[in-house]
N, C-alpha and C positions, 0 to 999 in steps of 0.2 A: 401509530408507528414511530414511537418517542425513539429507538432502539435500534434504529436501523438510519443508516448515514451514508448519504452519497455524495462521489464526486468524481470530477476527469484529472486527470494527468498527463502531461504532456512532455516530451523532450525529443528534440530533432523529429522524427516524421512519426514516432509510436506514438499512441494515444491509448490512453487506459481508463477504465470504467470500472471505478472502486464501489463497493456495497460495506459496510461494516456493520456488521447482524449480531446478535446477542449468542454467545458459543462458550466454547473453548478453547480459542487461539489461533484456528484450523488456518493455513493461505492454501487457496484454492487457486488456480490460476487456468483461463481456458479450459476447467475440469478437470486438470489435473493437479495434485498437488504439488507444494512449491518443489520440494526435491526433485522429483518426476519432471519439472520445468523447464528449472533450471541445475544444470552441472556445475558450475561455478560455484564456492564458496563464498568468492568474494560479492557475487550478482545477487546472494539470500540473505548477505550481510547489507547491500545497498536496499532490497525490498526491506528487510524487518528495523531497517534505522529508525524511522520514525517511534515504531512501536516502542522500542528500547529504550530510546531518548526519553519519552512522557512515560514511561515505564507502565502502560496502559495494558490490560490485560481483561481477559471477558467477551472480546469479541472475535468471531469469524473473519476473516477478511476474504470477501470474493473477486475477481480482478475479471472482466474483459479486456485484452489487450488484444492489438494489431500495428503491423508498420512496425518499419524499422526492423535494426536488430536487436539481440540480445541484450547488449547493453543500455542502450536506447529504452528498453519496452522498461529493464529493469529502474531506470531515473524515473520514466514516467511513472510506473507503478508506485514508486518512493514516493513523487508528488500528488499524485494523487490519495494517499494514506496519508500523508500530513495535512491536504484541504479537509479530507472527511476527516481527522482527530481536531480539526479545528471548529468543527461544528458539535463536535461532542463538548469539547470543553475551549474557550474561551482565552483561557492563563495558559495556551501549548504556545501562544504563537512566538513569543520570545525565544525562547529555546529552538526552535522547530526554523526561526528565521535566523538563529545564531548559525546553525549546525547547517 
């Protein structure tokens, strides 16, 4: 399961449960997709930062979240996708701790 990368995320009381699986890009969120999630432009810009930054592309992102609000779930989900691109690749964590 070399292809598949987990981790949690946390900020104020959300806690998020990232999967990064081998795809095409999809954010899934509580089953639903990210748009369907979240309303906010600015909230799918704080989810897909990581991604953008390592300009990593290839995989699915699956998210359990809970707690908290909206903004909240949306940082935790952020950090949680920058712990799982850190175990994919090694060289994110400069950038990823700059940003």
């Amino acid at each position: 399961m070399a292809n598949d990368f987990n981790a949690v995320g946390r900020r104020k009381s959300a806690v998020a449960r990232v999967r990064l699986v081998a795809g095409d890009g999809k954010i899934v969120i509580n089953g639903r997709d990210i748009d369907n999630y979240f309303g906010y432009e600015t909230l799918k810009m704080t989810v897909r930062q990581p991604l953008e930054l390592t300009k990593v592309s290839g995989y699915d992102v699956m998210v359990n979240v809970n707690g908290g609000g909206f903004t909240g779930q949306a940082g935790a989900i952020r950090h949680g996708i920058a712990r799982a691109l850190l175990q994919v690749e090694d060289s994110y964590r400069a950038p990823l701790k700059a940003a």
